[in-house]
C-alpha positions, 0 to 999 in steps of 0.5 A: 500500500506504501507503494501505491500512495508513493505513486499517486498523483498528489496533484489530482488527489489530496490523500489521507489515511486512516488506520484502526491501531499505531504501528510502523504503517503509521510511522511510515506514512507520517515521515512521507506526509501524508496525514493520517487519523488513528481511529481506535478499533480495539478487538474489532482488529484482533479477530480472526478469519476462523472467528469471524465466521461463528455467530458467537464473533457476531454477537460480541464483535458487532457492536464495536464493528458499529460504533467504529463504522459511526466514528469513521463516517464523522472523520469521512465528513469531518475531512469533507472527503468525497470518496472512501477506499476499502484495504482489507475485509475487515476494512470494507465492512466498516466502510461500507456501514461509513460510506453509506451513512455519510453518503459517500461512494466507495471502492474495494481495493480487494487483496483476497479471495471470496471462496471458501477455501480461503476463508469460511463460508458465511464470511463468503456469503457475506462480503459477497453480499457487500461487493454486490451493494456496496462499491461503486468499484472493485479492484481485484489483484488478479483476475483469480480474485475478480473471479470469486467475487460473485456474478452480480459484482463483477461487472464492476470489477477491474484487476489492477496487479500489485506493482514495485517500484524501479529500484526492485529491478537493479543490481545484479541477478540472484545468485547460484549459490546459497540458501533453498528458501521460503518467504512470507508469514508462517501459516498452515496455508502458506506452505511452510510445512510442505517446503520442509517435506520437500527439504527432506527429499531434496536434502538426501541427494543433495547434502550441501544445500542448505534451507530457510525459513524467512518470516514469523507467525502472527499471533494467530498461528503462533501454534503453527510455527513451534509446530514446524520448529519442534518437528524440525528439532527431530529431522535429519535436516534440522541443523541445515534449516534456519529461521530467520524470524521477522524481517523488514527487508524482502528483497535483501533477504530474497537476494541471499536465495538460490531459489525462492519456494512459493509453496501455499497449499491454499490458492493465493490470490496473487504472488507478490513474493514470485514477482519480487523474486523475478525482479531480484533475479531468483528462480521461482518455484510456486503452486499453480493455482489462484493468481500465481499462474496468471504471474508465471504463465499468462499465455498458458505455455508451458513444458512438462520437465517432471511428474506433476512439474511444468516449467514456463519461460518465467518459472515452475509451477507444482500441484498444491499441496504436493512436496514430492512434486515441489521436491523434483521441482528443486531438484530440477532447479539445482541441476539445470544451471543453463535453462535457470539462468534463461529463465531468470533473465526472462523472468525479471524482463517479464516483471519489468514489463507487467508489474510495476507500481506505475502501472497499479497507479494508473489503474487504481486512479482511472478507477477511483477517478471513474467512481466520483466522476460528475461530482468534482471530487478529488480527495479520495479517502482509503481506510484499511484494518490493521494498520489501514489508510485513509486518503482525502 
């Protein structure tokens, strides 16, 4: 979302932001100028996707889920802001109680798919309800996101593929040695698990190389995490697996991979850690599922190199859920330097090419731009949960 607001255009959009908690988000938006409100949301912000689904969560969060709705609405007409942008799922539930009761028109920048695979079913019905009703524009991270965001929505939604800045695609390709490794928080439904079982596999032809773990677990999946480290203290690997903890640096992190890991057994709805990992120059291996093959194989070409592998210009896709899979994935990665280092190079130029933040601004603008138009508007106000954003 930094990002994003680095790009727009402050000349035809007056930004605020409002977040529902203090955090570095808001550290980072102050030191860039943008002006921003704390609106105190309390547990509203700590509940889970898991929760939100039970009609006990309901019951005691709906409440507070209002009366922050009612605080919201007085800041949107405070600020005389003339259109209200939604971050999250959280955030659009808020906004779209706000924006109704200030009279506001808003937009659903929508970062996670509406399926239930993904999150629990009434919370599907329900934010499936919104889009129908709500925004007068959903912007969706890929077209696997717009996909699930019901019939009745989807003619106002428009994909607009998270972008990086110019200085993601300098400096030199990855490099050939180092680490096998995988980025992003520690969750069951990000694939952490499956990347050790393939660890092990790999690990047995290959003694040398060795594995990493990059990022922490939220609170939520704290269980999760001492898990992996406990199951990890008994395996044959487990002096050559690191965990890193948290880290504020990806693309330094991922420059130290030999090869990046995206292993969700769950659809993501986009991949940002794949387009980071081709900008830097490091072979990605992912699941071929939710938007990740639109990142990898937007034409669909692609070669069989293995049971269960295909290779594309750009990268390896692997089934979800598959470690034997992923394991002749790494496999084939380590023992092809020739066909890696064209498909790095080809991987980063395609990146540059598809997905830089330039190309988000324009979209997400044209939108914002098209949901207020006849009214003069020009002070958009974006609101997100969990250290969200207001734009007036």
């Amino acid at each position: 979302m930094l990002r994003l607001l680095d790009a727009v255009d402050r000349d035809r959009f007056a930004l605020s932001v409002v977040t529902f908690a203090e955090g570095a988000l808001v550290d980072a938006l102050r030191v860039r100028g943008v002006e921003v409100e704390v609106l105190a949301a309390g547990a509203v912000t700590r509940v889970t996707r898991d929760e939100a689904g039970s009609a006990a969560s309901v019951a005691r969060h709906g409440v507070a889920t209002l009366r922050l709705a009612g605080a919201l609405r007085r800041h949107v007409v405070g600020v005389q802001a003339d259109l209200v942008v939604a971050n999250s799922l959280k955030a659009a539930v808020v906004v779209s109680v706000a924006a109704f009761l200030s009279r506001r028109s808003w937009v659903w920048h929508l970062h996670d798919r509406l399926a239930s695979d993904y999150l629990p079913a009434p919370v599907v019905v329900v934010l499936r309800m919104v889009a129908v009703v709500g925004p007068r524009a959903i912007v969706a991270n890929s077209r696997a996101t717009a996909a699930t965001a019901g019939r009745g929505a989807r003619r106002r939604v428009r994909v607009a593929y998270p972008g990086l800045p110019a200085a993601a695609f300098r400096g030199a390709l990855g490099r050939r040695r180092g680490a096998v490794g995988i980025v992003g928080r520690i969750s069951a439904t990000k694939g952490q698990r499956e990347f050790l079982e393939a660890a092990e596999a790999v690990a047995l032809r290959h003694p040398r190389i060795p594995f990493r773990i990059v990022g922490a677990a939220l609170f939520e999946d704290a269980a999760v995490e001492q898990a992996l480290r406990s199951e990890l203290a008994a395996s044959p690997i487990g002096d050559r697996v690191e965990f890193t903890g948290w880290v504020d640096d990806v693309p330094r992190q991922l420059r130290r991979l030999r090869v990046l890991v995206h292993a969700s057994p769950v659809p993501e709805p986009f991949g940002q850690v794949v387009v980071e990992a081709m900008a830097a120059g490091v072979p990605v291996i992912a699941t071929d599922a939710g938007g990740v093959p639109e990142i990898l194989a937007p034409n669909a070409a692609s070669d069989p190199i293995a049971d269960g592998v295909r290779r594309t210009h750009t990268g390896i896709l692997v089934p979800p859920g598959d470690p034997g899979a992923l394991a002749r994935a790494i496999e084939w990665v380590l023992t092809h330097p020739r066909e890696v280092s064209y498909m790095v190079a080809r991987a980063r130029q395609d990146a540059q090419y598809r997905f830089t933040i330039a190309q988000t601004a324009v979209a997400v603008q044209e939108a914002w731009t098209n949901a207020v138009r006849g009214r003069g508007a020009r002070r958009p106000c974006e609101i997100r949960s969990h250290g969200g954003t207001t734009a007036r």
